[in-house]
N, CA, C and O of each residue as an XYZ file, in Angstrom:
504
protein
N     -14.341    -10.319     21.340
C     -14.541     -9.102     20.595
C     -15.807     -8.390     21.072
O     -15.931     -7.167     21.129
N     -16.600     -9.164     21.361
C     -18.257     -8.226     21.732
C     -17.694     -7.866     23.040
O     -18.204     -6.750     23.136
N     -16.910     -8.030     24.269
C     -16.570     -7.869     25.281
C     -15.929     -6.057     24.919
O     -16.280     -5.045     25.527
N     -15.113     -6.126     23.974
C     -14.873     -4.912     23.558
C     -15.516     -3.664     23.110
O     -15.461     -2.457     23.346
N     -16.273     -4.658     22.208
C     -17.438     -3.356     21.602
C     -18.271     -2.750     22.708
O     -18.673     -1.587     22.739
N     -18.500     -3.804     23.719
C     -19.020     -3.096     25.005
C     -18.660     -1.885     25.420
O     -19.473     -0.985     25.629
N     -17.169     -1.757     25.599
C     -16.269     -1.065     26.067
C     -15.657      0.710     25.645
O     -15.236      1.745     26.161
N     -16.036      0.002     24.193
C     -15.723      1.324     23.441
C     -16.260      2.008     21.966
O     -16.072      1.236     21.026
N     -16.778      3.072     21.654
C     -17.307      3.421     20.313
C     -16.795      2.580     19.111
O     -17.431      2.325     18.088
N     -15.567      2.205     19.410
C     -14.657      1.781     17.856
C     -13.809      0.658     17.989
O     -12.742      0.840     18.574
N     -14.113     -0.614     17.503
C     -12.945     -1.779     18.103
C     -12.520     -1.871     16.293
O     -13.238     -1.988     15.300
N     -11.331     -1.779     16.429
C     -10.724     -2.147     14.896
C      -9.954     -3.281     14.881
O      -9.235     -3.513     15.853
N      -9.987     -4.126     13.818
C      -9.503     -5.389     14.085
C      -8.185     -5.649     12.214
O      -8.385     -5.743     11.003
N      -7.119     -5.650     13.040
C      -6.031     -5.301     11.639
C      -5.971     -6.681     10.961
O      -5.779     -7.528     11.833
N      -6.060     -7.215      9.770
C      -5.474     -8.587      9.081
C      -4.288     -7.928      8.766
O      -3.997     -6.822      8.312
N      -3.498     -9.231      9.249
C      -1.767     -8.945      8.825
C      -2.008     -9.265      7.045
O      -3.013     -8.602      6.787
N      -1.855     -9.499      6.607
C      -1.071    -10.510      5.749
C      -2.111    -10.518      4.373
O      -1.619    -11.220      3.489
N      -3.120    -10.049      4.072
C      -3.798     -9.862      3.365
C      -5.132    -10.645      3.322
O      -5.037    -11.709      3.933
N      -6.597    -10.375      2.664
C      -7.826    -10.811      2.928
C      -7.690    -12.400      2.885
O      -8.401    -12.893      3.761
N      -7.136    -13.169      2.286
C      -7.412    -14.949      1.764
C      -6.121    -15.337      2.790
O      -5.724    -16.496      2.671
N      -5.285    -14.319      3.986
C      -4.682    -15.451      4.773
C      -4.982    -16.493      5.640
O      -5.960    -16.424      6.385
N      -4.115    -17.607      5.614
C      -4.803    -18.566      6.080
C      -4.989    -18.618      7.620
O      -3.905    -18.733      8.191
N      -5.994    -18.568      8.401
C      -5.851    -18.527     10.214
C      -5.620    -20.123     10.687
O      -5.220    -20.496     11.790
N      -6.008    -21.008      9.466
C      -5.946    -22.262     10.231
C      -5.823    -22.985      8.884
O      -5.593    -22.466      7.791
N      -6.089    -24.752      9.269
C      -5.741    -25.363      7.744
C      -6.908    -25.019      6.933
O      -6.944    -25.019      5.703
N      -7.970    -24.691      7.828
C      -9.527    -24.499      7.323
C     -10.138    -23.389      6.684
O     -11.073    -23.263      5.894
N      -9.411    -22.686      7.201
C     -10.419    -21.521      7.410
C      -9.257    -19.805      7.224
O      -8.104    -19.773      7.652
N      -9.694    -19.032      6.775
C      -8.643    -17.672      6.405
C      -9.540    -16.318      6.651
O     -10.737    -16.073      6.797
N      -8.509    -15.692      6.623
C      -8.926    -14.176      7.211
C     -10.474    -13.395      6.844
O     -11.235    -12.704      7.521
N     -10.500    -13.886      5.429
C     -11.975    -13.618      4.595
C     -12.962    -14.714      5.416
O     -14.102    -14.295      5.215
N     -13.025    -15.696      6.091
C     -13.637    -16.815      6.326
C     -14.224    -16.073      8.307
O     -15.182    -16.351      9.029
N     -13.520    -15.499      8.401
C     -13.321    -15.395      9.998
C     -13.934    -13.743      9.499
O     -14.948    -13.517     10.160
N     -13.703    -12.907      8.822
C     -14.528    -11.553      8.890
C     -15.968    -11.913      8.448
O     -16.980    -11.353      8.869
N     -15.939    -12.732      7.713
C     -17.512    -12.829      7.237
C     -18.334    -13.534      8.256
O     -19.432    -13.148      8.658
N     -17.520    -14.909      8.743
C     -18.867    -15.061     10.582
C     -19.157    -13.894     10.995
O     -20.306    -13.456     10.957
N     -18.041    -13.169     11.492
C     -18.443    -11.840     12.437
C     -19.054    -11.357     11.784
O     -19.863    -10.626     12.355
N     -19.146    -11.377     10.242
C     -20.058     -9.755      9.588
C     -19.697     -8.423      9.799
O     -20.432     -7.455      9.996
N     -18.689     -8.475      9.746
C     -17.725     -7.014     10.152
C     -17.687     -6.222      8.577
O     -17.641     -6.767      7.474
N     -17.725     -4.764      8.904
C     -17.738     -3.975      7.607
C     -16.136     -3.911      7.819
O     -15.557     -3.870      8.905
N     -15.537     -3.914      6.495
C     -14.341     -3.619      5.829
C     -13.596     -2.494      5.742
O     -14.422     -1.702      5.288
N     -12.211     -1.673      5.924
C     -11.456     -0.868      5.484
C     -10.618     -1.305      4.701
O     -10.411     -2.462      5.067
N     -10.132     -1.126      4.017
C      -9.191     -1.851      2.972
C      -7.794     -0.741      2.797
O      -7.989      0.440      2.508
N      -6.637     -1.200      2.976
C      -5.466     -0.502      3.092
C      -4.727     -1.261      2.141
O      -4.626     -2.457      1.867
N      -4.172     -0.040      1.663
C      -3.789     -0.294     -0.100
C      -2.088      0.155     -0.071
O      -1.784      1.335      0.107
N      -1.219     -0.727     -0.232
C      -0.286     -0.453      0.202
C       0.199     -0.016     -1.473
O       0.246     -0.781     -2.436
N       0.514      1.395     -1.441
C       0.751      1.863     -2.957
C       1.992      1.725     -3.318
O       3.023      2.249     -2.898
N       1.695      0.606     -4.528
C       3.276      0.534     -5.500
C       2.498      0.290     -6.791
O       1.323      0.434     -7.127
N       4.013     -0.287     -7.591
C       3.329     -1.168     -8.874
C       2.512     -1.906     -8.080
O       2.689     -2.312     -6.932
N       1.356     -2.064     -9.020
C       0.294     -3.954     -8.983
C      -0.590     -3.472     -7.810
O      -1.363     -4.252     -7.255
N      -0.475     -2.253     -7.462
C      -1.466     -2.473     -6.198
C      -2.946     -1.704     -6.690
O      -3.753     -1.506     -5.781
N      -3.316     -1.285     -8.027
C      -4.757     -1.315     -8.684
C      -5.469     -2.431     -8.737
O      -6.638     -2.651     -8.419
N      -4.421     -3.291     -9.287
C      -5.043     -4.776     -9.480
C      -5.247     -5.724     -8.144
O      -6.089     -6.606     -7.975
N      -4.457     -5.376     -7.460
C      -4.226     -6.233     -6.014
C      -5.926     -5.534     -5.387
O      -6.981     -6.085     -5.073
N      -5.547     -4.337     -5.424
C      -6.752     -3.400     -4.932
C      -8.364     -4.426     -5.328
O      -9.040     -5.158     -4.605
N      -8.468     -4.138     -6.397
C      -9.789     -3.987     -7.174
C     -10.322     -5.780     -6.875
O     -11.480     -6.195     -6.923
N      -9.308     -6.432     -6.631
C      -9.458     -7.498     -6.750
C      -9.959     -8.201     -4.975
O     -10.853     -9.022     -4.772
N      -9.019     -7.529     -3.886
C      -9.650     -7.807     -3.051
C     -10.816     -7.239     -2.819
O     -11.370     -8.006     -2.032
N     -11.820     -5.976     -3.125
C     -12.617     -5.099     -3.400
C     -13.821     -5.889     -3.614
O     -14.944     -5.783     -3.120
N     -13.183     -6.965     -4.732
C     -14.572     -7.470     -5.656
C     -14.566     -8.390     -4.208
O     -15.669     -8.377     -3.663
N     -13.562     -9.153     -3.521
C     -13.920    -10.752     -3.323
C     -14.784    -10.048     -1.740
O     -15.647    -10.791     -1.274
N     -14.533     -8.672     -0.979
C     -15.434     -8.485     -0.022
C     -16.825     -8.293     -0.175
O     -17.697     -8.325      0.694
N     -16.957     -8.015     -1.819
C     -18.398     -7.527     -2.289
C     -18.813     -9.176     -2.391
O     -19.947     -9.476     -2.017
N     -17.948    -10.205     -2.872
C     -18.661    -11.305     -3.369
C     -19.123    -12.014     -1.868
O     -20.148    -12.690     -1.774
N     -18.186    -11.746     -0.696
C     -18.648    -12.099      0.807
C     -19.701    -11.765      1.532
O     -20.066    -12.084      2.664
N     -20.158    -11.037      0.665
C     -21.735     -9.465      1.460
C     -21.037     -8.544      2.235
O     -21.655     -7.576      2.677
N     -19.901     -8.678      2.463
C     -19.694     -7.291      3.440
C     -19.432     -6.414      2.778
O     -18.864     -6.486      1.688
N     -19.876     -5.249      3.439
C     -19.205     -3.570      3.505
C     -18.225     -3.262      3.105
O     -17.400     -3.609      3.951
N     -17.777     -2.833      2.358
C     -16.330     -1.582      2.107
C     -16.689     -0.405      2.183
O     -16.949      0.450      1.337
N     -16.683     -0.435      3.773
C     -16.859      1.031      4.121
C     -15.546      2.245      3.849
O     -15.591      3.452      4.091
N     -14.647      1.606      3.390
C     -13.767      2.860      3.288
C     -12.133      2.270      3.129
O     -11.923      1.093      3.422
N     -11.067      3.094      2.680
C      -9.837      2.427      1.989
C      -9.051      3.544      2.729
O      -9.508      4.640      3.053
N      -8.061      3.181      2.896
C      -6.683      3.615      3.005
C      -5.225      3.816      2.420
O      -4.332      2.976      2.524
N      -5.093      5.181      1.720
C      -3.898      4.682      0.927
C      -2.398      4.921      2.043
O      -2.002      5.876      2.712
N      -1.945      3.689      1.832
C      -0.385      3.419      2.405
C       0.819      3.679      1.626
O       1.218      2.781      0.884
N       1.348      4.595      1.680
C       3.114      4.779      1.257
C       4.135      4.063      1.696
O       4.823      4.584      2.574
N       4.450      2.886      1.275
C       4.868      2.037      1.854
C       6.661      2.121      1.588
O       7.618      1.491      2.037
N       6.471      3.398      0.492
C       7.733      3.472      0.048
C       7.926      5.027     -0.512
O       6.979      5.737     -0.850
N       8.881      5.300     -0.539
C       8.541      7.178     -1.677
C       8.062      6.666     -2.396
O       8.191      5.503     -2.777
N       7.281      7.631     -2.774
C       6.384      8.067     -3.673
C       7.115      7.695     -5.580
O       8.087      8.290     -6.046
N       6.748      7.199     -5.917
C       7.417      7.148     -7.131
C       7.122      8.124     -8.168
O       6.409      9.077     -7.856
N       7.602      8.019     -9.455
C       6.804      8.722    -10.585
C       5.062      8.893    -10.732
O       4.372      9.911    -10.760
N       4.695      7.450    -10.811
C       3.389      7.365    -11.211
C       2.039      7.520     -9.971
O       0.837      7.367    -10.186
N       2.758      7.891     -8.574
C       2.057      7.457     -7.492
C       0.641      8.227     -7.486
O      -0.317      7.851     -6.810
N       0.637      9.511     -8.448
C      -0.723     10.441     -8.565
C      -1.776      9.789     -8.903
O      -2.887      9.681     -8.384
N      -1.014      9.105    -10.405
C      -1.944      7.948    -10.844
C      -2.382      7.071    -10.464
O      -3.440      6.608    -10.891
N      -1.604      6.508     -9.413
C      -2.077      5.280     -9.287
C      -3.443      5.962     -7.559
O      -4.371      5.449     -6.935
N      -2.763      7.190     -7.536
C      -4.305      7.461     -6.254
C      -5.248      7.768     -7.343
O      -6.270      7.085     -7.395
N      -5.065      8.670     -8.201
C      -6.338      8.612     -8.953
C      -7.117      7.717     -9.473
O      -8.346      7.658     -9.524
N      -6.050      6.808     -9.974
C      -7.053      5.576    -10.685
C      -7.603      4.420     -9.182
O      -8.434      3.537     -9.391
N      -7.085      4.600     -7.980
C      -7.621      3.878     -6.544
C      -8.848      4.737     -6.759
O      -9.836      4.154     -7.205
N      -8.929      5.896     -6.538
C      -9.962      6.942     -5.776
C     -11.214      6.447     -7.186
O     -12.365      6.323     -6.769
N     -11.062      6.249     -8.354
C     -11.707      5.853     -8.864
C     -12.563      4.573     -9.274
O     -13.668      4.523     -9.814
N     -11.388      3.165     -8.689
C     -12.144      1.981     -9.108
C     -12.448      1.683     -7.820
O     -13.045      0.608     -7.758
N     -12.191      2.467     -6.225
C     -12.685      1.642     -5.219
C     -14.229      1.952     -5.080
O     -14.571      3.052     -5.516
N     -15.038      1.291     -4.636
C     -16.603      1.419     -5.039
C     -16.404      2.355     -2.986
O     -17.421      2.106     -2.338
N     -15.543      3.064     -2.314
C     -16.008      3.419     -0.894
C     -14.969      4.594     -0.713
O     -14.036      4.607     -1.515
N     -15.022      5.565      0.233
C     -14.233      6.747      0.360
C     -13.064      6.284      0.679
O     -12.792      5.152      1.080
N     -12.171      7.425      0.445
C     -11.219      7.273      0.539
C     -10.901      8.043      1.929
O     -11.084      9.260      1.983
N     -10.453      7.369      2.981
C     -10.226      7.898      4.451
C      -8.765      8.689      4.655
O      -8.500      9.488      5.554
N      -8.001      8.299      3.706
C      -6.906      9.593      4.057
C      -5.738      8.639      3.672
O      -5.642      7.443      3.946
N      -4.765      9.521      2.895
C      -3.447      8.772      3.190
C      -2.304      8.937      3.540
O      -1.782     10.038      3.365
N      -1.620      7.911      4.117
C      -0.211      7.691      4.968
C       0.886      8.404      4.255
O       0.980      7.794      3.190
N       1.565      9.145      4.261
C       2.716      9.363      3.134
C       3.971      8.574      3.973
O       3.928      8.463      5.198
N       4.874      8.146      3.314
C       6.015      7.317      3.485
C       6.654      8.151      4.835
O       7.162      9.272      4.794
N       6.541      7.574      5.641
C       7.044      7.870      7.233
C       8.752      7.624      7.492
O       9.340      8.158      8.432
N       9.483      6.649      6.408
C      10.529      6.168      7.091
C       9.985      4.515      7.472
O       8.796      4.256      7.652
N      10.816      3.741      7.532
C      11.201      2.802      8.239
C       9.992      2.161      8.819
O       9.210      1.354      8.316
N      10.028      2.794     10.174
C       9.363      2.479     11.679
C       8.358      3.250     12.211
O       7.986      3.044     13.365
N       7.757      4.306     11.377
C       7.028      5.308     12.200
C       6.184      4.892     13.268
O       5.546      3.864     13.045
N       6.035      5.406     14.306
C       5.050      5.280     15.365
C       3.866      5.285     15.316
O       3.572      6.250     14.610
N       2.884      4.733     15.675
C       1.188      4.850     15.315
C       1.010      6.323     15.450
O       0.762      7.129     14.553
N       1.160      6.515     16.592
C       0.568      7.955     16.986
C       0.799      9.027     15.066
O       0.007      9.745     14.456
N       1.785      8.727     14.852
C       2.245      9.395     13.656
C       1.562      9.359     12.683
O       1.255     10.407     12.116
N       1.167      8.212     12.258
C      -0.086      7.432     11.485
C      -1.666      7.841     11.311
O      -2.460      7.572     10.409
N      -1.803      8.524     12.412
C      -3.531      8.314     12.607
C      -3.518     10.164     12.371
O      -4.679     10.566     12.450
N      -2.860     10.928     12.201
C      -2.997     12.137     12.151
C      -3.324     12.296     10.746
O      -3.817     13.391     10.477
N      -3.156     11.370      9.640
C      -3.630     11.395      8.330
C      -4.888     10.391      7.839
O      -5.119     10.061      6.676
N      -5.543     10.044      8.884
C      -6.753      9.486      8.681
C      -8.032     10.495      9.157
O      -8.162     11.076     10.235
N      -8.793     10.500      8.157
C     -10.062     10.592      8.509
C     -11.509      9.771      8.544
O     -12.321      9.755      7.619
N     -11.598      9.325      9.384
C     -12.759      8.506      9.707
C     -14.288      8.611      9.843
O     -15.217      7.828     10.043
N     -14.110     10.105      9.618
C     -15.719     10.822      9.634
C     -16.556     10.050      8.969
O     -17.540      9.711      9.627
N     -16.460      9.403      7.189
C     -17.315      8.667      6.912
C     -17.909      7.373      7.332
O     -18.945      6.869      6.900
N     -16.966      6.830      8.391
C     -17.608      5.919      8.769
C     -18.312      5.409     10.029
O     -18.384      4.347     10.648
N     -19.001      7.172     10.163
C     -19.833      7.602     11.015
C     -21.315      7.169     10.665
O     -22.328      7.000     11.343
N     -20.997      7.056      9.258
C     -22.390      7.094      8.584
C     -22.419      5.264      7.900
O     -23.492      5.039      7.340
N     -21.872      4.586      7.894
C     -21.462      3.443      7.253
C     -22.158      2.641      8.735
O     -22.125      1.416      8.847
């Protein structure tokens, strides 16, 4: 990874599977960001349960010392009834900006498709 950062302004590093997955019998995704000391984005895949899912991985990066430099809301599905709410009540209990969000692409969308609804400016300053 430092071979990278060499290389370029921005190395981003994705966890599949959520913050407490396991990488080994030992050791999990929260265990392996906190050696590095890497600041956090947090991508919030919006349905039911994902305030609580939210707030909760939120607290356990604050309880690690790292950064939550910034969140991502994901449409992982249409938009439902309550989906306003549930950005409002995100935009409110995440303690870091909110970088932009994905609206439901379909299926398979392509990255390239993806990154046209992010903004990353704040974590110019982070």
């Amino acid at each position: 990874m430092r071979t990278l950062e060499a290389q370029a302004d921005w190395v981003l590093t994705e966890g599949a599977g959520g913050w407490f997955t396991p990488l080994s019998a030992t050791l999990t995704f929260a265990d392996w960001v906190q050696t590095e000391q890497l600041p956090v984005i947090l991508v919030v895949g919006v349905k039911l349960g994902c305030i609580n899912h939210a707030m909760l991985t939120a607290l356990a990066v604050e309880q690690a010392g790292l950064p939550l430099v910034g969140w991502i809301a994901n449409d992982i599905q249409p938009p439902g009834a309550r989906h306003g709410e549930y950005l409002a009540t995100l935009r409110r209990v995440i303690p870091a900006p909110l970088l932009g969000e994905i609206p439901w692409l379909g299926v398979s969308p392509s990255q390239a498709a993806t990154g046209q609804y992010l903004d990353l400016s704040p974590l110019e300053r982070a």
